[in-house]
MARVEX-736250 format. One record per residue (C-alpha): x, y, z; residue in one letter. Coordinates in steps of 0.001 Angstrom, whole numbers, plus 500000, padded with zeros to 6 digits. Layout:
# residues N
XYZA ...
//
This chain:
# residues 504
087203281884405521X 086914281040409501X 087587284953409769X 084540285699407714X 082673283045409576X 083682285217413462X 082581288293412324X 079108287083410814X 078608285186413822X 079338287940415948X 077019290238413663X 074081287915414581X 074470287682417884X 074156291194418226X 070571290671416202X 069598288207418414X 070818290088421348X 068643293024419969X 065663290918419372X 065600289441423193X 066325292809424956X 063144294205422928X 061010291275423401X 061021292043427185X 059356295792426078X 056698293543423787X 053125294674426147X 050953294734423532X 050018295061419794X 051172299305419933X 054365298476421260X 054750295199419216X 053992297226415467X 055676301158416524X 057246300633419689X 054923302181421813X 055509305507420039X 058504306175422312X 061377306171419722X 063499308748419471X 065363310799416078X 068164308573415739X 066132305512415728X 063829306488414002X 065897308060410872X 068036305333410591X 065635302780410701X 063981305065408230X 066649305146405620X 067772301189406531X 064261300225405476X 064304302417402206X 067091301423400557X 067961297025401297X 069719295418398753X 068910296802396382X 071495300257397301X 074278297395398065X 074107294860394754X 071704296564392963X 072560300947392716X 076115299629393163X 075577297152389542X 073637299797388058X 077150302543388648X 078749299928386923X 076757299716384312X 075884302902382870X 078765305137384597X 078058308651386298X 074105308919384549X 073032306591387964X 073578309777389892X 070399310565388914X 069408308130390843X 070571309777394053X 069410312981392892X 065558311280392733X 066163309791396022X 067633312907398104X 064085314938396626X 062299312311397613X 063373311734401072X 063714315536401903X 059974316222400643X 058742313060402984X 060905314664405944X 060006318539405533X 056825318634404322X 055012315291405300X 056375313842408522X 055138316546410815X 051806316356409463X 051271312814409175X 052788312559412706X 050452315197414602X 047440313384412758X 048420309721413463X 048713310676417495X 045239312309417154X 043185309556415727X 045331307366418011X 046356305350414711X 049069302163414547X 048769301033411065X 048487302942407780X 044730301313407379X 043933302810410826X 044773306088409827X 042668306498406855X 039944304807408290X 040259307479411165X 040784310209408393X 038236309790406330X 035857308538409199X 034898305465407554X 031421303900408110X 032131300554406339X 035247298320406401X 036238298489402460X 039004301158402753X 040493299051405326X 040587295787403078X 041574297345400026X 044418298881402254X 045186295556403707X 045237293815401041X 047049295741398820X 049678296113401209X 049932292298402360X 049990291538398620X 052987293772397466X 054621293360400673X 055352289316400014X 056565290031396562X 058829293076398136X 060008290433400578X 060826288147398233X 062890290145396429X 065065290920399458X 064929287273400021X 066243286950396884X 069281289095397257X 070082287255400360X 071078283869398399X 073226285961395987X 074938287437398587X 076070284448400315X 076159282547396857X 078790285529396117X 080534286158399289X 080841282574400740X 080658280874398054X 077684278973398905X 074718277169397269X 072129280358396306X 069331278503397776X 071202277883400801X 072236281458401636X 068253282638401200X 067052280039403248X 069301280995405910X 068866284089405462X 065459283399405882X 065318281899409212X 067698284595410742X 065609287733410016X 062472285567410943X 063717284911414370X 064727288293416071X 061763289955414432X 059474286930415466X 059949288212419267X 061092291729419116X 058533293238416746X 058857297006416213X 061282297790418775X 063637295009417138X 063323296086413859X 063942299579414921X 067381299141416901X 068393296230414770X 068337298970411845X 070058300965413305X 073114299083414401X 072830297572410320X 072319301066409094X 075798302478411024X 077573299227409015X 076287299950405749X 077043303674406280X 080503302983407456X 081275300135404750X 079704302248401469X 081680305337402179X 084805303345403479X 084939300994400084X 085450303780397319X 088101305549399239X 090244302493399389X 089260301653395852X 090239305350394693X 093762304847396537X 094582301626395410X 094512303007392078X 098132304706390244X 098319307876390771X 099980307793386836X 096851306811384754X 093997309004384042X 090834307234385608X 088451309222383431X 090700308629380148X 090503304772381070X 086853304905381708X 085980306414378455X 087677303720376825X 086011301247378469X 082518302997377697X 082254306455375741X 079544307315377502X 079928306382380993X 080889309516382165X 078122311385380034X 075338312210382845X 072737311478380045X 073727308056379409X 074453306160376260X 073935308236372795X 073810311316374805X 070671313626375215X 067383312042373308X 064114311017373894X 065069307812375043X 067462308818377220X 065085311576378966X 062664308566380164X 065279306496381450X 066305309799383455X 062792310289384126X 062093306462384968X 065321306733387651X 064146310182389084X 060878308636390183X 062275305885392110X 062307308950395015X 058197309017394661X 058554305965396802X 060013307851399624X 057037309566400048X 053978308136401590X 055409304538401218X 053930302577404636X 057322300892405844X 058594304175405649X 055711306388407023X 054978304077410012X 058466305513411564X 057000308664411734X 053897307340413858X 056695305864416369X 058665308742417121X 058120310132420580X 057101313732419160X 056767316003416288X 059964318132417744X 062071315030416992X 061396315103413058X 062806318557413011X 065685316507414298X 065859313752412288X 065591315178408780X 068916316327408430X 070418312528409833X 067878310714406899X 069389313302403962X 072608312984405144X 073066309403405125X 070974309414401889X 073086311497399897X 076723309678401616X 075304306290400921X 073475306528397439X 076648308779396277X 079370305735397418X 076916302814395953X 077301304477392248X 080850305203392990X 081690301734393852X 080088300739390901X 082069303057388570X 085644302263390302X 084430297846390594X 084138299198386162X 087578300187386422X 089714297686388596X 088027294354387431X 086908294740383989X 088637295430380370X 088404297091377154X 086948294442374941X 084922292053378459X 081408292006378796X 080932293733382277X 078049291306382739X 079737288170381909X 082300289198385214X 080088291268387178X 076799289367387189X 073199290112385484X 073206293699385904X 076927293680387585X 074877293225390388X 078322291245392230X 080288294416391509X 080591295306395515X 081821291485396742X 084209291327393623X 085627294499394426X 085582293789398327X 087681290646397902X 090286292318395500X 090914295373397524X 089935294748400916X 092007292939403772X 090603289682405093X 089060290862408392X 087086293889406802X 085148291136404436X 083306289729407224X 082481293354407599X 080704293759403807X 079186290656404056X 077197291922407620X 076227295225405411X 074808293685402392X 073081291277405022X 071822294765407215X 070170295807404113X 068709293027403301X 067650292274406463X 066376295630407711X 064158296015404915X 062850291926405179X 061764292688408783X 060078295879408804X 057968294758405809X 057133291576407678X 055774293495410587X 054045296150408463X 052221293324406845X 051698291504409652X 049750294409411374X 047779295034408421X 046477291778408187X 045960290589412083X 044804294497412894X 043271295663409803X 042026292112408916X 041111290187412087X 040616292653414646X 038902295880413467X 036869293379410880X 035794290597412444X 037439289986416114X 037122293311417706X 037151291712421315X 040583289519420821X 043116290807423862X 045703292513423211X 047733289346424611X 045765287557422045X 046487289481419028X 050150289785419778X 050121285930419258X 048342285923416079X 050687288746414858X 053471286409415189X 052009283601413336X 050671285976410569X 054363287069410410X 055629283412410057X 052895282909407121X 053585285683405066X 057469285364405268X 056947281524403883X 055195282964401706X 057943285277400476X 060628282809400672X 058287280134398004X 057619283509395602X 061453284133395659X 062525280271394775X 059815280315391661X 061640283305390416X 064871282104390848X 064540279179389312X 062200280570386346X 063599283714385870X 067855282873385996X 068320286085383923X 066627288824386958X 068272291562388574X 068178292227392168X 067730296164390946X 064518296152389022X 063229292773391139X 063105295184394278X 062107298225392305X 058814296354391083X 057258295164394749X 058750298932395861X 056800300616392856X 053218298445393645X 053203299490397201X 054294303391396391X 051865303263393372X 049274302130395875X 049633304224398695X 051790307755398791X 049096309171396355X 046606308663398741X 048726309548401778X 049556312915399840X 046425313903399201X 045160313088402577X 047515315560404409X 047136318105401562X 043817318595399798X 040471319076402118X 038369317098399431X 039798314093399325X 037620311479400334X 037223308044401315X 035928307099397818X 038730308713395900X 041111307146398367X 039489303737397676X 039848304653393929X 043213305975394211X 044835302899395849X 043301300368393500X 044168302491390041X 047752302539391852X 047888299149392436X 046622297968388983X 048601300158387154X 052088298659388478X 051386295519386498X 049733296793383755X 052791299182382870X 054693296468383691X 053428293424381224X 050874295165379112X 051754299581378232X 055347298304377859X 054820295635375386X 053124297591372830X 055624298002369748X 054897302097369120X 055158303046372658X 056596299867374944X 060081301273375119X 059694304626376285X 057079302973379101X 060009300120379958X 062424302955380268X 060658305100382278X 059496301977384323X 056005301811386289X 056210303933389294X 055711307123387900X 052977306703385624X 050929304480388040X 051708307413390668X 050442309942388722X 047655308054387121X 046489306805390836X 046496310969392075X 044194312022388810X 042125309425389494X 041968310136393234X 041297313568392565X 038518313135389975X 036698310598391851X 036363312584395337X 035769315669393008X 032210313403391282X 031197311978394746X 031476314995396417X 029098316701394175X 027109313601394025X 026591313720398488X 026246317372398266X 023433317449395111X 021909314768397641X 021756317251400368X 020369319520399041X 017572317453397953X 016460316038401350X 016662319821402348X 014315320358399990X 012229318165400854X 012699319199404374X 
//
């Protein structure tokens, strides 16, 4: 246990280290929220993919493997589209246009886009983003007292209030520029400790039984890439629902305010191929660690959930502790922490922007100094992560039965719902407008919860709508509207046009 202890303590330092060195680059509210646009490939990719994925690739994709067996690959298939069309198609654009209006926040750039007279695209922006950012939080917060409740053996509520503080205080000074190399150094440990763990588990195994016989016996379908019962309807929306996890990837802020902070447009050309790369080696080894955790720690006739945890979300510390040697624990337990963490603290500042920026500056305190602002920022922060951490002890307590997976996947779903069909059509259709990007968000953002608690409740059609979970309906659903609304008000300003010509 002390060994477990030296490494995590030595994995915080580090944070903290990171944290101080960055506050003394902290100059103003640009550098505080994306780093003074100075970042280069590396950075910026693996801060990138750190962000995207959090606990919810460690406990949750890993749980979900073990689960339902080689039909999570779809999963990574979703993900690796996703994260490939953000990186080829998007980034470059999005980039060149952020530097040109001058933007720092998502809000600022449409604002700048769509050259916006009044201040409602920025609030429903800002709030949207605050809103579905605290439950997002939350959720990682969440993850962060099972993981110490499974690693250490602690009290959950312990481990998330610790947790808690840690992330809270090398963000609270760094900012951007923290968050940035902090994910980084916890993106090359999860990297290193996802692709590491199923090759040891793989080897530990006799070379004298058949894997995929034993597998089969455990479940006859886990190996069948369609999932339980095979090919059918059901089946195709659950494939569907898991493919459209990789919507998130593009447009999502957390994720899209990297690409403002890289020094150039030449560096994305760079940093694709490091963001698919580590997609496709880390998503692959989360689903295989679930599948061989199946193998080495459950039986024919167990319920995988009664060892494994709701969802077999503990499938990754189980399997560390029966495989791995003592000193490479403390290793695990620093890369489910880096995801947590490096998705807790991006969203933090994200938020925080939106709402001392977007909010308090651009709205109503346009002459606050930029020494000002930077102090606000860091109380806003402190606020919303409280917040976060009250939301995530209500569900804990309420809600015993939750899984980290679909926890995560609902505040990652509201804030994709809400904002990468607007970004998308902003950098791809000339007509979009600021009314159909008002539209757009707020359809996005309604629809999470109203797939969530009301489509998927009906009796005829709830199942296939639970199945293929919210994010891809609301997405879609939020682009029609989009489109239809900038397609009426554009006729609308034009029919008025011509009118006052007329009368001209």
């Amino acid at each position: 246990m002390i060994t477990k202890y030296i490494i995590l303590f030595g994995y915080f330092l580090i944070l903290f280290l990171i944290g101080y060195l960055a506050s003394k680059r902290i100059k103003n509210t640009k550098d505080y929220y994306v780093g003074g646009k100075k970042l280069g490939f590396w950075v910026v990719a693996f801060s990138a993919r750190a962000t995207g994925e959090s606990a919810w690739l460690l406990l949750g994709l890993t749980g979900l493997g073990a689960m339902v067996g080689v039909s999570a690959f779809w999963v990574v298939l979703g993900e690796v589209i996703g994260v490939s069309i953000s990186w080829f198609f998007m980034a470059e654009k999005f980039k060149n246009l952020t530097d040109k209006y001058k933007s720092i926040t998502i809000p600022d750039y449409l604002a700048s886009h769509f050259k916006s007279k009044t201040n409602t695209l920025r609030i429903v922006a800002a709030t949207a983003l605050s809103l579905f950012v605290i439950i997002y939080v939350s959720a990682q917060i969440d993850a962060t007292g099972t993981a110490f409740e499974s690693f250490l053996g602690w009290n959950y509520f312990t481990g998330a209030i610790v947790g808690f503080f840690i992330v809270l205080a090398y963000i609270f000074f760094g900012g951007f520029v923290a968050v940035a190399w902090s994910d980084v150094f916890q993106g090359l440990i999860m990297l290193f400790g996802l692709v590491l763990l199923p090759i040891v588990a793989y080897f530990s195994i006799s070379s004298e039984v058949s894997i995929s016989q034993d597998l089969i016996k455990l479940d006859p379908y886990f190996l069948n890439i369609w999932g339980e019962g095979g090919l059918n309807l059901i089946n195709i929306f659950t494939i569907l629902g898991f493919l459209f996890i990789g919507l998130g990837f593009m447009g999502s802020p957390q994720l899209f305010v990297r690409f403002m902070s890289i020094k150039s447009a030449s560096e994305i050309k760079k940093g694709r191929w490091v963001a698919i790369v580590f997609t496709i080696l880390t998503d692959s080894c989360a689903v295989l660690i679930g599948i061989f955790g199946r193998y080495l720690l459950t039986s024919v006739d167990a319920d995988p959930e009664i060892i494994l945890g709701n969802g077999a979300q503990n499938v990754l510390p189980l399997l560390v502790e029966r495989i791995m040697p003592l000193t490479l624990i403390g290793l695990y337990i620093a890369a489910v922490l880096s995801a947590i963490m490096s998705t807790i603290d991006s969203l933090l500042v994200l938020a925080s922007s939106a709402i001392s920026r977007d909010f308090y500056q651009q709205i109503y305190k346009p002459d606050k100094t930029e020494k000002e602002l930077a102090k606000i920022s860091r109380i806003i922060t402190l606020v919303l992560a409280v917040f976060a951490l009250i939301i995530a002890m209500i569900v804990a307590i309420s809600i015993p039965e939750r899984t980290i997976f679909w926890f995560v996947i609902f505040g990652w779903s509201g804030i994709a719902a809400t904002f990468c069909p607007t970004i998308i059509l902003s950098l791809f259709w000339k007509k979009f407008n600021e009314k159909g990007a008002i539209a757009s968000m707020i359809t996005g953002f309604l629809s999470v919860p109203l797939f969530k608690f009301g489509i998927s409740s009906i009796d005829s059609i709830g199942i296939y709508f639970e199945k293929l979970d919210v994010l891809g309906p609301s997405f879609f659903l939020a682009i029609v509207v989009g489109v239809i609304v900038s397609m009426i008000t554009s006729k609308k300003n034009l029919k008025s046009e011509l009118n006052i010509g007329d009368i001209d």
